[in-house]
C-alpha positions in Angstrom: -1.5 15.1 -8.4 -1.8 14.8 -12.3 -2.6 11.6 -14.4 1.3 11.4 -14.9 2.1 12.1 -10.7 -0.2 9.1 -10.1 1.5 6.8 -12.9 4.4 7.4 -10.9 3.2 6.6 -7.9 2.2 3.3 -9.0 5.0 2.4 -10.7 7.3 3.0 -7.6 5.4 0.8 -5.8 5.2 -1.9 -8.2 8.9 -1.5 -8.7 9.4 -1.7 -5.3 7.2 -4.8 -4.6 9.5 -6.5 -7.1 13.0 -5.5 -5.9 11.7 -6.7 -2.2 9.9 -9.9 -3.8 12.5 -12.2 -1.4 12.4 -9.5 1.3 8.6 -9.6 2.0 9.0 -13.3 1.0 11.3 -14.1 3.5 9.0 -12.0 6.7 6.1 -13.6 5.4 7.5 -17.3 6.2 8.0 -16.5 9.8 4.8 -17.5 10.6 2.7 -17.5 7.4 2.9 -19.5 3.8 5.8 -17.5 2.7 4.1 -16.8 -0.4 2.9 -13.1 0.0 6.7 -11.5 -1.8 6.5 -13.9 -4.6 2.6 -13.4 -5.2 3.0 -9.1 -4.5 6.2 -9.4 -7.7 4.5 -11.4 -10.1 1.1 -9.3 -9.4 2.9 -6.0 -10.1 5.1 -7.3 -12.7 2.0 -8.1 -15.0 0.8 -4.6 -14.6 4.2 -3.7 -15.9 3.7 -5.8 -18.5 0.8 -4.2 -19.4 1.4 -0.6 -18.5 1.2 0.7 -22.3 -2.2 -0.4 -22.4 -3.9 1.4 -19.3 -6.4 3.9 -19.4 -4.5 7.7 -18.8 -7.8 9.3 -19.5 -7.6 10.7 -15.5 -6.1 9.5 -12.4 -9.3 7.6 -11.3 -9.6 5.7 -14.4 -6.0 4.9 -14.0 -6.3 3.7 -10.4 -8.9 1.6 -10.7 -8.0 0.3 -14.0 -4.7 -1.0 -12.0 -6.7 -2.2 -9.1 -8.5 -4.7 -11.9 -5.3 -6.0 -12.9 -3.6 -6.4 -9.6 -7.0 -8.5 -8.0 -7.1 -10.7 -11.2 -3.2 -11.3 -10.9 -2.1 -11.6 -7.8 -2.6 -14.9 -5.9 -3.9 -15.6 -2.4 -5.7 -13.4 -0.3 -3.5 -10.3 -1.3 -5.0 -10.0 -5.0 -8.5 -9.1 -3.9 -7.2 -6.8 -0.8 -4.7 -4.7 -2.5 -7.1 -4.5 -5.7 -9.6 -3.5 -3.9 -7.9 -0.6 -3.0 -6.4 0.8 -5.5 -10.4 0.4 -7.0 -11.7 2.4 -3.9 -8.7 5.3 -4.7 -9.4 5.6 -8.0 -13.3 5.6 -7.5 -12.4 8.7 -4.9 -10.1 10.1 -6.9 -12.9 11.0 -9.6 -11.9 12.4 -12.8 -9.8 15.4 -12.1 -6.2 16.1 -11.1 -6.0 16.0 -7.1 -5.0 17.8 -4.5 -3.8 16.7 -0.9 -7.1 16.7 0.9 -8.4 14.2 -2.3 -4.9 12.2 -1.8 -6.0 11.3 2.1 -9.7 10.6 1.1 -8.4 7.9 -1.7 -6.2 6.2 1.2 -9.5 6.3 3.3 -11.4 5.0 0.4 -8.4 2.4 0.4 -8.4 1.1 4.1 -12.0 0.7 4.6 -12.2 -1.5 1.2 -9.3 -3.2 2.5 -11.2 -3.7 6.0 -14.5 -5.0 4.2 -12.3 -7.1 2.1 -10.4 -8.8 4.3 -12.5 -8.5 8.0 -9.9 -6.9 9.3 -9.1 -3.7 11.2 -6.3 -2.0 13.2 -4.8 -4.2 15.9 -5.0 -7.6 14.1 -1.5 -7.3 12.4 -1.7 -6.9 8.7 -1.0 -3.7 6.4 -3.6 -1.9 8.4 -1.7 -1.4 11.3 0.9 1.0 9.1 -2.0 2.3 6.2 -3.9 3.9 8.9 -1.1 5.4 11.2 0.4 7.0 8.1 -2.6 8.0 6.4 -3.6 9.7 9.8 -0.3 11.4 10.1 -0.2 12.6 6.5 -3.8 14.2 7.3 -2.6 15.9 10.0 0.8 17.0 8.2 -1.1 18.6 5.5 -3.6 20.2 7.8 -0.8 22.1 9.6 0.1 23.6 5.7 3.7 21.5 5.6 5.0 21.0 2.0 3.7 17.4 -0.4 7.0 16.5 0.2 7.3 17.1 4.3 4.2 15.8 4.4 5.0 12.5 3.0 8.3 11.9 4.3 7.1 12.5 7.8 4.0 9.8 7.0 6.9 7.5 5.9 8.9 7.7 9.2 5.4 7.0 10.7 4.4 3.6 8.4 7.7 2.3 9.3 7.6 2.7 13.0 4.0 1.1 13.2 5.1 -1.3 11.0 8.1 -1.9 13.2 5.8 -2.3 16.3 3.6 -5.1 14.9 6.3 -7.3 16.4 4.3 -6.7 19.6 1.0 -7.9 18.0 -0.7 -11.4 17.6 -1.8 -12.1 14.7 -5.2 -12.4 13.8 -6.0 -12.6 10.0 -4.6 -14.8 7.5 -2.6 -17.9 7.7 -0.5 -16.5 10.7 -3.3 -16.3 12.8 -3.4 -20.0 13.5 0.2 -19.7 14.9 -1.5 -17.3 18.1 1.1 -16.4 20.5 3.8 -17.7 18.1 3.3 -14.5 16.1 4.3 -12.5 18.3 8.2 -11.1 18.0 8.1 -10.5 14.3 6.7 -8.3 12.0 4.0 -8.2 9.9 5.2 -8.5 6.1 2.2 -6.1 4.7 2.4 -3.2 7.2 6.3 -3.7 6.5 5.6 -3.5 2.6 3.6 -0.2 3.1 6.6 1.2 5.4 9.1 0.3 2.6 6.9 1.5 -0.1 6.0 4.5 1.9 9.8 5.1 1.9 10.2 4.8 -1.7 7.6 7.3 -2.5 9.1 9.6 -0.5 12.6 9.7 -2.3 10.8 10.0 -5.4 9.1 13.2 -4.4 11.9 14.4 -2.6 14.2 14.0 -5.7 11.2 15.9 -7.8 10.2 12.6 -10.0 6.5 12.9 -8.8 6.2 16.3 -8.4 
């Protein structure tokens, strides 16, 4: 991906984190503070606000320079986990356009700066538990020689269903953890961001905006 491919990366997803502001809002007050939507949309707004103004001078640069806005603006817990991973992408990204191998390391990068950040891993229902699924199926999508596009969509169908199946899962990170068994029967609002914003990069490529 090119400078440009990346900026449009990010802006899809901030775009979408907006739009779904009362969405994620709304999954987040099942069991947790209900503030997670609201904090995600102002976040990503500011970096809108400020797009202009962001170092192009690679895709690295770019990445983490985003990552520094999103941890100062975004409140709670999610500022410093979602900042922190667009920081570790854009410090693996490096200073050159990149390719799809580079694309999964920066999503590696992203999930174990996520997992330092927030103690967490796989099984304890957050955004982990649809990150890693998709990152490991867009790996393995790309390692069989599939199209960007192919690659991504099929990543896509695979956030959503992991995200889908953290109804099954008890919470154990972040204010939902203290409802135990209560958590269990709805989803987790982060891995169900990722699925939605996983979907929304996919129609972008597939209608050529990112290509």
């Amino acid at each position: 991906m090119s400078t440009e491919a990346t900026e449009q990366v990010v802006r899809t997803i901030a775009e979408t984190a907006i739009e779904n502001e009362k969405y994620f809002g709304d999954l987040d007050a099942v069991v947790g503070d209900g503030d997670f939507g609201y904090s995600l949309a102002r976040g990503f707004e500011k970096l809108l606000d400020g797009w202009d103004d962001l170092d192009r001078s690679n895709p690295g640069t770019f990445l983490k320079r985003t990552g520094m806005v999103i941890a100062s603006r975004i409140g709670g817990t999610s500022g410093p986990i979602w900042g922190t991973a667009f920081i570790r992408a854009g410090t693996a990204a490096g200073d050159a356009e990149v390719g799809g191998a580079q694309v999964v390391a920066m999503l590696r990068a992203a999930i174990d700066g996520i997992k330092a950040r927030g103690q967490s891993d796989v099984g304890d229902k957050t955004l982990l538990d649809a990150l890693v699924p998709m990152t490991d199926r867009l790996e393995a999508e790309l390692g069989r020689g599939v199209s960007a596009q192919e690659a991504i969509r099929a990543a896509a169908v695979t956030a959503r269903a992991a995200a889908d199946a953290t109804s099954d899962m008890v919470a154990k990170r972040g204010r939902a953890a203290y409802t135990g068994e209560r958590s269990r029967g709805s989803v987790d609002a982060g891995a169900t961001a990722v699925a939605v914003i996983a979907e929304r990069i996919s129609e972008t490529f597939k209608q050529g905006a990112a290509a």
